[in-house]
C-alpha positions as CSV (number, residue, x, y, z in Angstrom):
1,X,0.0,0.0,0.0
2,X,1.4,3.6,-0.9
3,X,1.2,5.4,2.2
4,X,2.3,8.9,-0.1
5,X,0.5,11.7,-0.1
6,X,-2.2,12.1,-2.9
7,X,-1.1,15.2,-5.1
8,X,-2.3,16.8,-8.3
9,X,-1.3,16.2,-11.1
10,X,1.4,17.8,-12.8
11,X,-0.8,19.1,-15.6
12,X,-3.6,20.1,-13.0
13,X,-0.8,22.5,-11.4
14,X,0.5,24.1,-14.0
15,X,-3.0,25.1,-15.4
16,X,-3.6,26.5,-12.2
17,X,-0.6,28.5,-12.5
18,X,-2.0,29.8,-15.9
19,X,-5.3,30.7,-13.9
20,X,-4.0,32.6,-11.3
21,X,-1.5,34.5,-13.9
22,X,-4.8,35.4,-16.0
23,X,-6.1,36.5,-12.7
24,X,-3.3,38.4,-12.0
25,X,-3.8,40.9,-15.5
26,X,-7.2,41.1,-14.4
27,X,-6.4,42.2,-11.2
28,X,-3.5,44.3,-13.3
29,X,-6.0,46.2,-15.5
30,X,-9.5,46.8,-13.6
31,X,-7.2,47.7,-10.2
32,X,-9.6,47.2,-8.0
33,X,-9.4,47.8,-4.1
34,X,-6.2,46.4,-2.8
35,X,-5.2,45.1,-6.3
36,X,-1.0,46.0,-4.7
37,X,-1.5,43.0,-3.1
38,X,-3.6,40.7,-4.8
39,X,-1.7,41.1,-8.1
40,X,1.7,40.0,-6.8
41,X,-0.1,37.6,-4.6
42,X,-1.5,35.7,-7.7
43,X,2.3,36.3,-9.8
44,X,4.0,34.3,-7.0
45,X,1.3,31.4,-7.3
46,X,1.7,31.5,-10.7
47,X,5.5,31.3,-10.1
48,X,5.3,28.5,-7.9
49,X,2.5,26.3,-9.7
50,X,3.7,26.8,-13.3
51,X,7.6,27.1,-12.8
52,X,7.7,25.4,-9.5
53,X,5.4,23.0,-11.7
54,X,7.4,22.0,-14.3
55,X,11.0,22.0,-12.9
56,X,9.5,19.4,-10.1
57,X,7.9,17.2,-13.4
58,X,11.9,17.7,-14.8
59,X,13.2,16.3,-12.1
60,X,10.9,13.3,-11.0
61,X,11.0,12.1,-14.5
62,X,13.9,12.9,-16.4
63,X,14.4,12.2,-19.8
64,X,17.1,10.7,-21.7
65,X,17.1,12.9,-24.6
66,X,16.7,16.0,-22.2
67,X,13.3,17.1,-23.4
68,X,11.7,17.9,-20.1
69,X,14.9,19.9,-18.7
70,X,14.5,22.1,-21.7
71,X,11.1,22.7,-22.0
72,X,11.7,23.3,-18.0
73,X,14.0,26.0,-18.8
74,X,11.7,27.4,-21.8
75,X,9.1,27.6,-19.6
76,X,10.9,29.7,-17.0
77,X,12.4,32.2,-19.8
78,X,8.5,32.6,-20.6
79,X,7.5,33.4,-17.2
80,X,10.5,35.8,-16.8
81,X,9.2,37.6,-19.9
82,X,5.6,37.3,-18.6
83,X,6.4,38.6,-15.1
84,X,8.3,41.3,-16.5
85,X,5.7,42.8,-18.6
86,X,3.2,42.4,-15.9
87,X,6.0,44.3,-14.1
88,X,5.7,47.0,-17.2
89,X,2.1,47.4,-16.8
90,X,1.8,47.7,-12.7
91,X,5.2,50.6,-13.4
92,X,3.1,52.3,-16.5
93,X,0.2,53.1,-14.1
94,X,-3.7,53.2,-15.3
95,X,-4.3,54.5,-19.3
């Protein structure tokens, strides 16, 4: 008997990642009441579910041909371009 844990699965936290950074530009562009601390609230749960995510699928199941660690470090370049725009938008203030 497997006396683990139940988690989700690895494709169940990564879209949850993508949820919460959605959220995050919605939460970016309406600024609503508190929005200072929502919006980097849901950036650091996107951080940790889709980056987090996909370096922890990377490293439970590696791959002989390297497939995963690159994707891994695709998908954290993409998040670092993400974050920073989101960045550019919270610095440009309200249009």
């Amino acid at each position: 008997m497997n006396t683990s844990r139940p988690t989700l699965p690895y494709p169940a936290l990564m879209l949850l990642g993508n949820v919460a950074f959605i959220a995050s530009w919605i939460v970016i562009l309406k600024r609503p009441e508190g929005w200072q601390v929502v919006g980097p609230v849901l950036l650091l749960l996107f951080l940790g579910l889709r980056v987090g995510g996909v370096w922890k699928y990377a490293l439970n199941y590696p791959d002989p041909a390297g497939r995963t660690k690159r994707s891994a470090i695709l998908s954290t370049v993409l998040a670092a371009l993400a974050v920073g725009l989101w960045g550019y938008t919270w610095l440009s203030g309200p249009r």
